[in-house]
C-alpha positions as CSV (number, residue, x, y, z in Angstrom):
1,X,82.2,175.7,94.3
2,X,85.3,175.9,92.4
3,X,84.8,176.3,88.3
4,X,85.1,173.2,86.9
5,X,88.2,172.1,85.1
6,X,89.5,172.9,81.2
7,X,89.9,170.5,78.7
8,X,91.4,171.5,75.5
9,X,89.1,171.8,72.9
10,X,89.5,169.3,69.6
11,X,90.0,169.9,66.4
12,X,87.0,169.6,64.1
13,X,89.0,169.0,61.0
14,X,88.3,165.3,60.1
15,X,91.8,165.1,58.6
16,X,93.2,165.8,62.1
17,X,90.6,163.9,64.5
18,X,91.3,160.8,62.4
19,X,95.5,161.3,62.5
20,X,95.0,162.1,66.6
21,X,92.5,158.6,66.9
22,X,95.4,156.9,64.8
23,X,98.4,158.1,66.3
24,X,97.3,157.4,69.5
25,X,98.0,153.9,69.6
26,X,98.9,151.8,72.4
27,X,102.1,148.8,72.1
28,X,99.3,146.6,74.1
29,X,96.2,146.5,75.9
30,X,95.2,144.3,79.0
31,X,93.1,144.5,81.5
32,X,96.0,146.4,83.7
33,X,96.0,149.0,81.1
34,X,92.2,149.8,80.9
35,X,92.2,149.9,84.7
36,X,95.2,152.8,84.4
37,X,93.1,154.6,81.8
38,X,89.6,154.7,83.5
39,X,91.2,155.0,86.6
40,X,93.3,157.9,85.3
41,X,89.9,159.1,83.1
42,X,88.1,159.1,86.9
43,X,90.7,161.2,88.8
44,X,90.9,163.5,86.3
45,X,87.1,163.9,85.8
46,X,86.8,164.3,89.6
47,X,87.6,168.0,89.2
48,X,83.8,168.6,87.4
49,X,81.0,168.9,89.2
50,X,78.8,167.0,86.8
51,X,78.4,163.5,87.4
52,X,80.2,161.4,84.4
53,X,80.5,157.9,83.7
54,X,83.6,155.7,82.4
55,X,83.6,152.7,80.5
56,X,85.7,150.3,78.5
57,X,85.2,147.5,77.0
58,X,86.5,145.0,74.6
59,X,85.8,145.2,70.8
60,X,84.6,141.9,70.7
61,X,81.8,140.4,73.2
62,X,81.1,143.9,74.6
63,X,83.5,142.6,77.7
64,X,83.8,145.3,80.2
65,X,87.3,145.9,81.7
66,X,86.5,149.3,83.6
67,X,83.3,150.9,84.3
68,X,82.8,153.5,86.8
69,X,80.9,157.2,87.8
70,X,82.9,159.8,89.2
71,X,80.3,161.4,91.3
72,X,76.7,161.0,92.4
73,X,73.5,161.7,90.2
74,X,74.0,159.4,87.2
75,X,71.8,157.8,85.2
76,X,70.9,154.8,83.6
77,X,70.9,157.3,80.7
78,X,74.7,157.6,80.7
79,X,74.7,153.7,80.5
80,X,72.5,154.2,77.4
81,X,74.9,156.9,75.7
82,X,77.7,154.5,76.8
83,X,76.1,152.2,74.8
84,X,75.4,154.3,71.2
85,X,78.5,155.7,71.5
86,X,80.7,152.1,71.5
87,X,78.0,150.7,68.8
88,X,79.0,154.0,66.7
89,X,83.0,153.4,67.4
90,X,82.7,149.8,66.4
91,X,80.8,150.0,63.5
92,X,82.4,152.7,61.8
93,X,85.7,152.7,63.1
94,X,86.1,156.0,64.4
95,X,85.5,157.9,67.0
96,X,82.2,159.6,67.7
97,X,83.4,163.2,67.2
98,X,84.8,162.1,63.6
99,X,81.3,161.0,63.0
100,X,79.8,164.1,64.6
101,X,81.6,166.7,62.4
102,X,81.5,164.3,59.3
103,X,77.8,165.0,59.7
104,X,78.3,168.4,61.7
105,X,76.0,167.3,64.2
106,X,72.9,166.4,61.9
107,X,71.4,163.0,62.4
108,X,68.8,162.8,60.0
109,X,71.8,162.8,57.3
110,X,73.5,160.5,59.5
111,X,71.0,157.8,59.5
112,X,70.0,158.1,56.0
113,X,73.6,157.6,55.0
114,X,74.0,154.7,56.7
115,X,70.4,153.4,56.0
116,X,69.7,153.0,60.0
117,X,66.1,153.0,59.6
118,X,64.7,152.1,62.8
119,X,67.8,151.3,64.7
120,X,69.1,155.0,64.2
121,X,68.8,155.3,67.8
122,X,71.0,152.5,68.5
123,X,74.3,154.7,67.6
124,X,75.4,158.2,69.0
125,X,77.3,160.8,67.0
126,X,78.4,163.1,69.4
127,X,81.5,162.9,71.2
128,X,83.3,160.9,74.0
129,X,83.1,157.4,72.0
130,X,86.5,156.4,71.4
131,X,88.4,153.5,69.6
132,X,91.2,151.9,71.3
133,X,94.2,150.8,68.6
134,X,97.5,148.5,69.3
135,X,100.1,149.3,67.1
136,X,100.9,146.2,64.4
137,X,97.0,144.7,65.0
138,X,94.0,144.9,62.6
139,X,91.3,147.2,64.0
140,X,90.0,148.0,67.0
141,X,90.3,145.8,70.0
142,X,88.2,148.3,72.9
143,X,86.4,151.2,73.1
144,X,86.5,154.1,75.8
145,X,83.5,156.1,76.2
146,X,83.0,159.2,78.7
147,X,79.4,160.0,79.1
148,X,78.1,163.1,81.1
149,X,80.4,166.5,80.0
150,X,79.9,168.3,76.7
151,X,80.4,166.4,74.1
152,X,84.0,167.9,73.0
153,X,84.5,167.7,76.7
154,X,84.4,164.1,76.9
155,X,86.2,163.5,73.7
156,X,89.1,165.8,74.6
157,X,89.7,163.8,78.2
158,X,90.0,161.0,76.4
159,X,92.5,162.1,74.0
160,X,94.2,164.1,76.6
161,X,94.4,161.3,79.0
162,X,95.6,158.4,76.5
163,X,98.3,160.8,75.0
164,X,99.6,161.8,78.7
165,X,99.1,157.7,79.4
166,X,101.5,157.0,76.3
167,X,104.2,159.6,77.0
168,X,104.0,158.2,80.9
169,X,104.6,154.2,78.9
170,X,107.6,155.7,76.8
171,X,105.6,155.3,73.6
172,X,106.6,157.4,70.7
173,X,103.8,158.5,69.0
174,X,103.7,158.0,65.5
175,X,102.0,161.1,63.0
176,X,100.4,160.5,60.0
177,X,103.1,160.5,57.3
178,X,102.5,162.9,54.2
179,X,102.3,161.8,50.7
């Protein structure tokens, strides 16, 4: 088989992850544009061998706009990642690789931080959770999540793919201005 494709590995620099996540932002999100972005998410995961799953859903309600594997062997595990990963997103705002190198990797320090206690295995900070942002709106209304590559792997498709997505739309995107 064919080596698997490359995906352009993220910064690790928080200052930079977080202007990337927030410069990324989209002039709307519907339904059709979810369907674009997993659908565009799935053809470009094709090209690994490993099976990965696709998801995103709403910020509020966990509503599910796209869901879907790319190739044979997942597991309901990937559903459970899927599921830390967008609780980590939504209650912190960020995406999951900010919160992994905030806490380079270490989950003990993670959880006491935050005080998880015994839900501490309710959240995910390793990559491929992602916050979905409209430009003039409060927040985050959806979450993507890639489950199944390396961890920078599935947070760089994501970032890779929304930027392409934007540029494709016409949308200019807008850098973090400096003091």
């Amino acid at each position: 088989m064919a080596a698997d494709a490359t995906i352009p590995m993220p910064p690790r620099d928080l200052e930079q992850i977080e202007t990337i996540d927030h410069a990324l932002a989209f002039p709307t999100f519907t339904a059709q544009t979810a369907w674009s972005l997993g659908s565009a998410l799935r053809t470009k995961l094709l090209a690994f061998s490993k099976p990965v799953v696709i998801d995103i859903s709403l910020a509020h309600g966990e509503h599910c706009l796209f869901h879907a594997a790319t190739h044979s062997g997942t597991t309901p595990d990937n559903d459970f990642w899927v599921s830390r990963k967008r609780a980590t997103v939504l209650r912190f705002g960020s995406s999951t690789w900010y919160m992994h190198n905030k806490f380079a990797g270490d989950e003990p320090a993670f959880a006491a931080k935050y005080a998880l206690g015994n839900s501490a295995g309710s959240y995910a900070i390793h990559g491929g959770g992602w916050p979905v942002r409209v430009r003039g709106v409060e927040g985050i209304v959806a979450v993507v999540v890639v489950s199944g590559l390396k961890q920078e792997q599935d947070h760089g498709i994501i970032v890779q793919t929304v930027s392409e997505m934007l540029e494709e739309m016409g949308v200019e995107v807008e850098k973090k201005k400096e003091d």
